[in-house]
C-alpha atoms as an extended CHARMM CRD file, in Angstrom:
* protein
*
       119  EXT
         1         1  UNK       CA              0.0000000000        0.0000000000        0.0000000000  PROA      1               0.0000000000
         2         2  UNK       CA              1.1330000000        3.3160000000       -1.0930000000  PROA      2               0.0000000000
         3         3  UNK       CA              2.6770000000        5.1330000000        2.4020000000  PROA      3               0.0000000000
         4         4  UNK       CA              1.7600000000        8.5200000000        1.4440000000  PROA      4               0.0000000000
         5         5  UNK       CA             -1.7050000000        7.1950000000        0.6690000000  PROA      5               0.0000000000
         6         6  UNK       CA             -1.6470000000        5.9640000000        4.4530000000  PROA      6               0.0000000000
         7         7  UNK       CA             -0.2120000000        9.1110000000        5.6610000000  PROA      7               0.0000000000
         8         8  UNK       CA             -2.9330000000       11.2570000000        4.3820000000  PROA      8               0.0000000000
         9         9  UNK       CA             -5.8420000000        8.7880000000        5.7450000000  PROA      9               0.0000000000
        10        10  UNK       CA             -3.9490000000        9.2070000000        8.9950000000  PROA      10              0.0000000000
        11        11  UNK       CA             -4.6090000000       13.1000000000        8.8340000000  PROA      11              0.0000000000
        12        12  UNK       CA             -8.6380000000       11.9440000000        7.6700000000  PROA      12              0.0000000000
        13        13  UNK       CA             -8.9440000000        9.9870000000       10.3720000000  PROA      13              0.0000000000
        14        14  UNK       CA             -7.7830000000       12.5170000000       13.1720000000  PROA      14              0.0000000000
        15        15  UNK       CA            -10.0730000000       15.1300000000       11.3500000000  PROA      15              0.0000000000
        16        16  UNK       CA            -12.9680000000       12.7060000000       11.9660000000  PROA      16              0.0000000000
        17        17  UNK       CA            -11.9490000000       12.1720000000       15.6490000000  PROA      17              0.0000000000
        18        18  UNK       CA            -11.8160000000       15.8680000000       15.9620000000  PROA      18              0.0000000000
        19        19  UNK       CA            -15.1060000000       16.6860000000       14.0800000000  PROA      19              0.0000000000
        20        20  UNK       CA            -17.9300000000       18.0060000000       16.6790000000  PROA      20              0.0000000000
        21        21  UNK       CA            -20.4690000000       15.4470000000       14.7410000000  PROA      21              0.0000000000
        22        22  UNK       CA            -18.4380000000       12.8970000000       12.8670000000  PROA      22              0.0000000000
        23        23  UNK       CA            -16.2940000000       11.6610000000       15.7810000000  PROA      23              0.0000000000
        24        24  UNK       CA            -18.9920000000       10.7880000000       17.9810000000  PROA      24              0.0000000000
        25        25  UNK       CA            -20.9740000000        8.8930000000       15.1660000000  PROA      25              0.0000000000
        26        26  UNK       CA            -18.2170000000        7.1740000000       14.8280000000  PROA      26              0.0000000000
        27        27  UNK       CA            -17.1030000000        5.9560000000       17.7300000000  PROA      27              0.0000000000
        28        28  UNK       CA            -20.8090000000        5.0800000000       18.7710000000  PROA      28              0.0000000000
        29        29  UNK       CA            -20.6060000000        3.1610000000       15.9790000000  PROA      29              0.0000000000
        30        30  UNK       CA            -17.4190000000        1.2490000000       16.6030000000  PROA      30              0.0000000000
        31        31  UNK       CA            -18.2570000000        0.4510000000       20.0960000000  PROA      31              0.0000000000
        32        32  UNK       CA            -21.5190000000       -0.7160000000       18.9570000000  PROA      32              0.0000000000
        33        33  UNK       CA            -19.5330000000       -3.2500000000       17.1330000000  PROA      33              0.0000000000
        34        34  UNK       CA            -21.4590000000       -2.0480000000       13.6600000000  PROA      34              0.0000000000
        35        35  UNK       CA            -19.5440000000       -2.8460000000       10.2880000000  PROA      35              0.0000000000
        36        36  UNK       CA            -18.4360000000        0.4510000000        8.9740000000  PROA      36              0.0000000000
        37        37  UNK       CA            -19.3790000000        1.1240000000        4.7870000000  PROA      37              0.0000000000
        38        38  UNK       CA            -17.0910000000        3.7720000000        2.6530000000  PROA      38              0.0000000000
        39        39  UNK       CA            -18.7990000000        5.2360000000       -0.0360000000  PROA      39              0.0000000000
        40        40  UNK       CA            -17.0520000000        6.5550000000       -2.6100000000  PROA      40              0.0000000000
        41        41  UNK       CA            -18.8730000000        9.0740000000       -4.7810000000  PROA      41              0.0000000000
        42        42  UNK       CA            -19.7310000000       11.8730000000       -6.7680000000  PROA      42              0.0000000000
        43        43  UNK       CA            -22.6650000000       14.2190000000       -6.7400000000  PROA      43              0.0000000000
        44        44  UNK       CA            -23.0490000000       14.8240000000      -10.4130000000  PROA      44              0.0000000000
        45        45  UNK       CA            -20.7300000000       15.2660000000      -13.5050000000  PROA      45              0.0000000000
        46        46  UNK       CA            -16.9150000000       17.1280000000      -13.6260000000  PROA      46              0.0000000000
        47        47  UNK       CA            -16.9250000000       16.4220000000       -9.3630000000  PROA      47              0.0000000000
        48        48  UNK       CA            -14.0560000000       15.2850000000       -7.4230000000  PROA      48              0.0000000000
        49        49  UNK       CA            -14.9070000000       11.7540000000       -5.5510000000  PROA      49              0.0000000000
        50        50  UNK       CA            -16.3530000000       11.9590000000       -1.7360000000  PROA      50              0.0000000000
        51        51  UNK       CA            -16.3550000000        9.3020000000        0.5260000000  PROA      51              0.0000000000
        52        52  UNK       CA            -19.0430000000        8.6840000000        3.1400000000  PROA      52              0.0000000000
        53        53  UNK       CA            -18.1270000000        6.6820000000        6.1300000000  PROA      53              0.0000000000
        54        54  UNK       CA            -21.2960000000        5.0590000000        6.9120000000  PROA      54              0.0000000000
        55        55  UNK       CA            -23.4550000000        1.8890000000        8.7710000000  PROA      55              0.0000000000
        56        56  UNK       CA            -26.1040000000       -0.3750000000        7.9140000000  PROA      56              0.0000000000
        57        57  UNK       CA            -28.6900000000       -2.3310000000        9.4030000000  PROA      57              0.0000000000
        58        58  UNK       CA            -26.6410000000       -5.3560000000        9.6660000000  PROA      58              0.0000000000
        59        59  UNK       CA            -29.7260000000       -7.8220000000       10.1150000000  PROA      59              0.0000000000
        60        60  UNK       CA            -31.6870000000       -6.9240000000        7.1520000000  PROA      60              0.0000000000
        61        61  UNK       CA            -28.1090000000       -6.8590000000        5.0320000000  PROA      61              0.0000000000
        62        62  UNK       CA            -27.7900000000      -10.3340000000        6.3940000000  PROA      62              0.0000000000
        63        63  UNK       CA            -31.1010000000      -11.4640000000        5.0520000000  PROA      63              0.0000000000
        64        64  UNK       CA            -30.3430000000      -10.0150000000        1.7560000000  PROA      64              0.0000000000
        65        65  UNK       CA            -32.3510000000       -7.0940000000        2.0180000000  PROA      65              0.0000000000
        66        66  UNK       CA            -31.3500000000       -4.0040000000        0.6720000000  PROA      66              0.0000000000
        67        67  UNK       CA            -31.0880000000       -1.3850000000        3.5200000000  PROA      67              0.0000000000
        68        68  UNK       CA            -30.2130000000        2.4890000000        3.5820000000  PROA      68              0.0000000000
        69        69  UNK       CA            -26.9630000000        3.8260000000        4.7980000000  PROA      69              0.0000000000
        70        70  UNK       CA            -27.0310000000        6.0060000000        8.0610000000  PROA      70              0.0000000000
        71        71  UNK       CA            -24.1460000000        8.0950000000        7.0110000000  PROA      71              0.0000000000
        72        72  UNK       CA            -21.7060000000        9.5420000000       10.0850000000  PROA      72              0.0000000000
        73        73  UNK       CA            -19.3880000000       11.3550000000        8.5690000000  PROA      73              0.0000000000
        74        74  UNK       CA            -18.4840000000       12.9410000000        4.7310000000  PROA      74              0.0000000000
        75        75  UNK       CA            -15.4580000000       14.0590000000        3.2620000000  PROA      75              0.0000000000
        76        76  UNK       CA            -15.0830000000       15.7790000000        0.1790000000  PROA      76              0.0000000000
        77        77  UNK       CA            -12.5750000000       15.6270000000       -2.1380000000  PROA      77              0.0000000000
        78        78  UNK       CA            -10.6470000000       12.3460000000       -1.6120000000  PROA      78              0.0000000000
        79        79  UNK       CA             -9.9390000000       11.5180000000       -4.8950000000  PROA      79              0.0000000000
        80        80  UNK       CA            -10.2490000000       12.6710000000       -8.8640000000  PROA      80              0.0000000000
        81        81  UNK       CA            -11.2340000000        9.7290000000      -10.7710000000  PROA      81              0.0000000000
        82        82  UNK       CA            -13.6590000000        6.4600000000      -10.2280000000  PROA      82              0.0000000000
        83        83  UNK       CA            -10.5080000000        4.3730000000      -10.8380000000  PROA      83              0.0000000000
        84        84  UNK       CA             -8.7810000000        5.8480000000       -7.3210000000  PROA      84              0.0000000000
        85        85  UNK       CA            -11.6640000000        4.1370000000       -5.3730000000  PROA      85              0.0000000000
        86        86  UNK       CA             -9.5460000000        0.8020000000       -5.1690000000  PROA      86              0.0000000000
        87        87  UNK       CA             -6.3150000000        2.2460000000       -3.4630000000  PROA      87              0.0000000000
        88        88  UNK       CA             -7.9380000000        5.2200000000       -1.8160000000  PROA      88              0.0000000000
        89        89  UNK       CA            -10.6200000000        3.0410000000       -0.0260000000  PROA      89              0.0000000000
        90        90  UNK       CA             -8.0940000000        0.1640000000        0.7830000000  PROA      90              0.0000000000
        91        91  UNK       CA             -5.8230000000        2.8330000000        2.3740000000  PROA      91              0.0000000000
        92        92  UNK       CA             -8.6930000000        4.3010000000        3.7440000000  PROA      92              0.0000000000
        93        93  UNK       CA            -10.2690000000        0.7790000000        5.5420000000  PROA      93              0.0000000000
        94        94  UNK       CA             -6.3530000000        0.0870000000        6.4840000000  PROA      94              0.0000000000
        95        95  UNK       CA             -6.3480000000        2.9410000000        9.1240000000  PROA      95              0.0000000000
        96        96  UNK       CA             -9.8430000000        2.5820000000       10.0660000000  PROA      96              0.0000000000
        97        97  UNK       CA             -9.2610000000       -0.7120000000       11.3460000000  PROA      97              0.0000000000
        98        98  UNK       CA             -5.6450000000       -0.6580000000       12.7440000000  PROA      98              0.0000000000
        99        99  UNK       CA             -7.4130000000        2.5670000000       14.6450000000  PROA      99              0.0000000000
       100       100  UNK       CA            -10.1940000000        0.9710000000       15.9850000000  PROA      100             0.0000000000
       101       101  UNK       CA             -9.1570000000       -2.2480000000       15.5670000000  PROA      101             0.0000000000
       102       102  UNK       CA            -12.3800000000       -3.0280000000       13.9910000000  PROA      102             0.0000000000
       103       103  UNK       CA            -13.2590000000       -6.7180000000       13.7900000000  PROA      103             0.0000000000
       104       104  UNK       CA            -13.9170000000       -6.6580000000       10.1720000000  PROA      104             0.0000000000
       105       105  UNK       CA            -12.6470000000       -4.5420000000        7.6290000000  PROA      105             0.0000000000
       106       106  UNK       CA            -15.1640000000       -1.4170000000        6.3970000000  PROA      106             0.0000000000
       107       107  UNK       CA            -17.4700000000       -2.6620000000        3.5230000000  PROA      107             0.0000000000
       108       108  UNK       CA            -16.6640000000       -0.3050000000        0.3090000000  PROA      108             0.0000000000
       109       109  UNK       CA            -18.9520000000        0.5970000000       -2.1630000000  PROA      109             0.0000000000
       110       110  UNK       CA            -18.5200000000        2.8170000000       -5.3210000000  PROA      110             0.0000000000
       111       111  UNK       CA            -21.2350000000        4.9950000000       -5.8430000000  PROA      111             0.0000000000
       112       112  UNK       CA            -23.6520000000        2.8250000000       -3.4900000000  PROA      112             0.0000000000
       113       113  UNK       CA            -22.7210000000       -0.3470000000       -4.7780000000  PROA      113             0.0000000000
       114       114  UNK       CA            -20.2000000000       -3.2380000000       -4.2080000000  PROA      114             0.0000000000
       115       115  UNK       CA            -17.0870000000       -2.1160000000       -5.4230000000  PROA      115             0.0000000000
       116       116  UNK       CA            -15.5990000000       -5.1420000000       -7.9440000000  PROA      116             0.0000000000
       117       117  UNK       CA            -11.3650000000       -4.1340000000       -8.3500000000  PROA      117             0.0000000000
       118       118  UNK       CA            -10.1580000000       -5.1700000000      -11.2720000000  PROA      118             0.0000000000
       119       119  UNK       CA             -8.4750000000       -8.6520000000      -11.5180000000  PROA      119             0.0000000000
């Protein structure tokens, strides 16, 4: 994994644990023991890519059923081009969990759905 890629989820993550809002949400949600979701997305054409750190309902995922995401915190700007979700979000999961040393990694979606890397 790219170190400087690390580095600068390092400085995400403390800006999350700093955030009024988002660090709360998201330590509720880590002691909780909920799976975490990233996000990666756009909102519309000729946008940088944002990444919501989000939950689910983990029983009605389990079922199969589609469920929304209860979104805790946002962050705009993380990367330029669909094909950065793969590192980005790997880097991204890789300090969430060594952080929180989260059970199991964060699910990560590209633009609300299972993100496939390329073989």
């Amino acid at each position: 994994m790219d170190p400087a890629l690390l580095q600068y989820f390092d400085v995400v993550c403390d800006k999350i644990a700093a955030h009024a809002s988002y660090g709360p949400k998201l330590e509720d949600a880590v002691r909780a023991g909920r799976r975490l979701v990233l996000n990666y997305h756009t909102h519309g054409p000729d946008q940088t890519y944002c990444v919501s750190v989000c939950v689910r309902n983990d029983a009605l995922a389990q079922l199969g059923i589609d469920s929304p995401l209860e979104e805790l915190a946002h962050i705009r700007g993380i990367g330029p081009t669909r094909e950065d979700c793969g590192p980005r979000m790997e880097a991204f999961a890789a300090r969430l969990a060594a952080r929180h040393r989260l059970a199991q990694d964060p699910v990560i979606l590209l633009d609300g759905a299972p993100f496939m890397p390329n073989p």
